[in-house]
N, C-alpha and C positions, 0 to 999 in steps of 0.2 A: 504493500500500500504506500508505503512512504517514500519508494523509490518511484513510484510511478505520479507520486504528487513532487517529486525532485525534477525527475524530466518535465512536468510539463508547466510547473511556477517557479524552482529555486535557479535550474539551471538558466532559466532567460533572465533571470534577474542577474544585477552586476553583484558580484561574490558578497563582496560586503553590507551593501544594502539587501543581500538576503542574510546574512549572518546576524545583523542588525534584527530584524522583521521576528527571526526565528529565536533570537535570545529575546527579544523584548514576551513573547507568547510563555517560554518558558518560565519567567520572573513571573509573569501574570500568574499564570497555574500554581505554582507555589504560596500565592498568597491567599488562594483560595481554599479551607481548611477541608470542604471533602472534596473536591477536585484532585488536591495535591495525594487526599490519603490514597482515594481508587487508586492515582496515577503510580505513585510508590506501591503499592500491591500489586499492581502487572508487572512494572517495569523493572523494579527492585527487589524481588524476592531473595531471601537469605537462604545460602548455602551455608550451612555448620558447618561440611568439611572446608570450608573457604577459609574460616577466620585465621587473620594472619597478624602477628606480632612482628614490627618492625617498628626501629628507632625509638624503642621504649613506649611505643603507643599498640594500643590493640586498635584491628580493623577490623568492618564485618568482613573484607575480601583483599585482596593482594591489587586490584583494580581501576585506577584513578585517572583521572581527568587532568592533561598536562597543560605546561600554562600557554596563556595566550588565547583563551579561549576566551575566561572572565579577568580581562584586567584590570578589573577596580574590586573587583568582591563585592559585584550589586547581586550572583545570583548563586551564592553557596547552596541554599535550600534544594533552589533548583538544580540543579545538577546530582546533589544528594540524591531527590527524587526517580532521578532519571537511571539511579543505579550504582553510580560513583562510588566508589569505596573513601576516596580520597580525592581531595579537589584542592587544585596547584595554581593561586591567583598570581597574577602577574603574566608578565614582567612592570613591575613597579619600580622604578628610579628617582633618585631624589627629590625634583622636582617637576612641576605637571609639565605635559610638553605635547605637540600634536602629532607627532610621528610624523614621516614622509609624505611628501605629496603624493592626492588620489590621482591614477590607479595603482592600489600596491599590494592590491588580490586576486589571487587567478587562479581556477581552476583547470585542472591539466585532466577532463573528463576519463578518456578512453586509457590514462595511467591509475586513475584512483589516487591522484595529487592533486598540491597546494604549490602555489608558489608564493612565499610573502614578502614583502618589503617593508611593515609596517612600520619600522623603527621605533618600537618601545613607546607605542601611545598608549598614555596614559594620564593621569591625574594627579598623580606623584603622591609621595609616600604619606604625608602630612594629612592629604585627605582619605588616600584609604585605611591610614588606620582609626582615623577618627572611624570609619566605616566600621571597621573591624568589632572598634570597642564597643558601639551601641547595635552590634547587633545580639540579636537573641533567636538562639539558633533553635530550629521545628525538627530539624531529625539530623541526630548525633552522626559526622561525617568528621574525620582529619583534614587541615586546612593547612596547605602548603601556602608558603609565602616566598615568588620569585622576584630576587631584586637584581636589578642593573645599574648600569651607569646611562646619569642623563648625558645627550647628545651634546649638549654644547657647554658641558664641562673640558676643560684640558685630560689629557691620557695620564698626564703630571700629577692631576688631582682627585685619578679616581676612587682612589684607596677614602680619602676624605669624602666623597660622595655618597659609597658603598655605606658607611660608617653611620652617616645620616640617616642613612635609610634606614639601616639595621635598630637603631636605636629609637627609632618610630617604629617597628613594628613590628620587632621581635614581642615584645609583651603578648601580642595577640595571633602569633604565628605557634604552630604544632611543629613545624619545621620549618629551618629558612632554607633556600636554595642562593648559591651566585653564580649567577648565568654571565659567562663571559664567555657564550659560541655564539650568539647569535651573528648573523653574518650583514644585518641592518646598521650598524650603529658602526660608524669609521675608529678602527683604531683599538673596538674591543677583544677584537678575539687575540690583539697583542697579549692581552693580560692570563693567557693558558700558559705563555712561557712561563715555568717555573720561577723563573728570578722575577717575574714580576707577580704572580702566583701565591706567591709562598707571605710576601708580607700584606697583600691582600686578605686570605683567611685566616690569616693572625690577625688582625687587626679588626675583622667581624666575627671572631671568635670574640676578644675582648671587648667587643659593645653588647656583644647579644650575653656575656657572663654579668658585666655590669653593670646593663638596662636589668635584665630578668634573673632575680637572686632565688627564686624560690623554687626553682627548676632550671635543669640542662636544656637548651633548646637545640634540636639536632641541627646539624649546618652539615647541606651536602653544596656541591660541584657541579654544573653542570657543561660538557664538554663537548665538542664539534667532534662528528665522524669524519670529516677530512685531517683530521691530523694524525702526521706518522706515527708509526708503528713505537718506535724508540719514544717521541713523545707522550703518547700512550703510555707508559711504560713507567715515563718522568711522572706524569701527572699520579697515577697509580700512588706510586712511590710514594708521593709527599702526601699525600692523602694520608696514608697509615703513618709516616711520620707527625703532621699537624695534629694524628688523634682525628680526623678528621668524620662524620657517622656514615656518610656517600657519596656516592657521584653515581648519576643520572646521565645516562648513555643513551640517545644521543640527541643534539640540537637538529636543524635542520641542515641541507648541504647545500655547497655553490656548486656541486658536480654537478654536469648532465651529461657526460660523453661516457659510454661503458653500461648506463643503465637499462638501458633497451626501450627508451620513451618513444611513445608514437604518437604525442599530440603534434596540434600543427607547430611546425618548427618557427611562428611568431610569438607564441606563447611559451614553447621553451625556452627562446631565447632571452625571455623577459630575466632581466638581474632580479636576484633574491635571492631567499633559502627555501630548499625545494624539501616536503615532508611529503609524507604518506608513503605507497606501496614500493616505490625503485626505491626506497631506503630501506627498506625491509633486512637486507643481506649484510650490508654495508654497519649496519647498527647492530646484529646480532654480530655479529663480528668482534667490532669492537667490545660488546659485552662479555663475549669468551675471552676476548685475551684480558680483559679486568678482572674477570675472577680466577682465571689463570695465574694473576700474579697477586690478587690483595684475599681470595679464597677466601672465610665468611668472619673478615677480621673486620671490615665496613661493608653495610649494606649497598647493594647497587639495584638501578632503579630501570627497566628496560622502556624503552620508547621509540618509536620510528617503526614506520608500520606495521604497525599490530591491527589488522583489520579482522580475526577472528580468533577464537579457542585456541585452536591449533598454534597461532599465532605468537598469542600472551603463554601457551603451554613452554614453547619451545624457547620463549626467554627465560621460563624458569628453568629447563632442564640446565641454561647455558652459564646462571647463575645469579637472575634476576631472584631478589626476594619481592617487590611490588614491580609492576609493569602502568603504563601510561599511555593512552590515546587521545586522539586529536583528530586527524585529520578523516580516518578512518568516521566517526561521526560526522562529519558531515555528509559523508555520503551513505551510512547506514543509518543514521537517525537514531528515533528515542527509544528502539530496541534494542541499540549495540551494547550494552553494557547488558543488559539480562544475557544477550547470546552468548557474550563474552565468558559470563562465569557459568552458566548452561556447559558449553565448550569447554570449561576449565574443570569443574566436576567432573563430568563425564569420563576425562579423561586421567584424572587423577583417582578415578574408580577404575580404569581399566589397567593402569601403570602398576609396578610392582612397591610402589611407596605408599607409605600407611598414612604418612602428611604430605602438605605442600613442604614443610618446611624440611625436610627428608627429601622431597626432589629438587631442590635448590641448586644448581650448577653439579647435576648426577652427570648428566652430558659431559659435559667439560671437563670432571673429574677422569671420567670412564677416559675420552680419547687421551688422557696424558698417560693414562697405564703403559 
């Protein structure tokens, strides 16, 4: 049903004013107290063998919603509803900013892709934790909180930016993320280099310990699948050295040669970071060789197209303990998270593992034998 209302209103509509249309419907629904319950009893029904412990928080499922979807935290509930295990707001940066000029959304149909350019639009951090703090939450979901660097700060100063952020809203964050892959913002994905790296999460480590005393707030990594192997390797490394709780595999990419893309070659060629299905390989990828090297010393977080069961299964066998979608919803709609853990049960009933957390990088273990 929902693909057939995709082809014949979402697809003619320009990406974002249907992204727009189709979160504005969700927020609504939520606030509506039996619309929202029906809607959570279709869409989100709880798997037992789902629930999954990570970063010192229990979930109902391993399952969540990556960011860039809600970048302000106007529709936690909603997404909750929708199924979400966990829901990842942002990317939020210092301060509000209107991201790149329109057009800088595209759909790459016959890939099951996104292209974005959005540049970190946002509201900035000042008001969505003001957001955070008054809200009162309808159904118990984990709230990731992605922060960046605003655009037209120096690359000199963004350790001080990051820092701001962090200390607006870590208090209201279940976990923080710092997103330095994104491929929109000049000069950020500088900040993966270790040297530049290392006194970056040291230094949102120390705001998120000295904003928030009454609890550890987890702080993962989030990192680009175009970067080498050895890099890889680096980033790994200091992770476990910083103490660091994860890194989130993977942002989106500037590749398009090698993926086997058939949309029209004017929409490929559009600059951005390219998510959904041709990252699929490229991302489980980089997930094996992460827990290849840091194995269940930090959690890792799998993303890049997971557009089914099988999907989100085989980031866990690779060493994902939660998994993350995006792009894949847009074009599956407000079933994808039920199929998703449907998919994940079913399959963790047929595997020789008694939990999820016993098949956690079993893959990646087995092929180093």
């Amino acid at each position: 049903m929902y693909r057939l209302f995709f082809q014949l209103v979402f697809k003619r509509m320009d990406p974002e004013r249907a992204h727009h249309l189709a979160f504005r419907w969700i927020r609504l629904a939520a606030r509506v107290p039996v619309l929202r319950t029906l809607a959570a009893a279709v869409l989100a029904p709880r798997y037992t063998q789902l629930r999954t412990e990570a970063l010192g928080l229990r979930m109902h499922g391993p399952f969540g919603l990556a960011a860039g979807f809600d970048k302000n935290a106007v529709a936690v509930d909603g997404m909750a509803m929708l199924g979400f295990d966990h829901v990842e707001i942002g990317t939020v940066t210092g301060e509000a900013q209107p991201g790149n000029p329109k057009r800088r959304l595209f759909r790459l149909v016959p890939d099951g892709a996104l292209i974005n350019r959005m540049g970190f639009n946002n509201e900035g951090s000042a008001a969505v934790a003001a957001r955070l703090a008054a809200r009162r939450p309808v159904f118990r979901t984990t709230v990731g909180v992605n922060i960046g660097k605003t655009k037209a700060v120096p690359e000199a100063d963004a350790v001080a930016d990051y820092v701001k952020s962090t200390e607006r809203l870590a208090a209201h964050a279940d976990y923080l993320v710092v997103n330095v892959s994104s491929p929109n913002t000049p000069g950020l994905r500088n900040l993966q280099a270790t040297e530049a790296l290392r006194p970056l999460l040291t230094a949102v480590r120390e705001a998120a310990d000295r904003t928030v005393t009454g609890r550890r707030v987890p702080l993962l990594v989030k990192i680009a699948p175009d970067l080498a192997d050895a890099d890889i390797d680096a980033v790994a490394d200091l992770a476990v050295e910083l103490g660091l709780d994860g890194i989130i595999a993977t942002n989106t990419t500037v590749a398009r040669d090698g993926l086997g893309l058939t949309s029209a070659p004017s929409l490929v060629e559009e600059t951005g970071g390219l998510s959904g299905a041709p990252l699929k390989a490229r991302s489980l990828e980089v997930l094996s060789r992460l827990y290849a090297r840091v194995g269940s010393r930090i959690t890792l977080v799998g993303v890049g197209g997971v557009e089914t069961g099988e999907d989100a299964w085989q980031r866990i066998l690779a060493g994902a303990t939660l998994v993350q979608g995006y792009s894949a919803f847009i074009y599956e709609g407000p079933f994808y998270a039920r199929a998703i853990h449907k998919g994940l049960a079913a399959r963790l009933a047929a595997s020789p593992h008694a939990t999820l957390a016993e098949a956690v990088g079993a893959q990646t273990r087995k092929a180093a034998q």
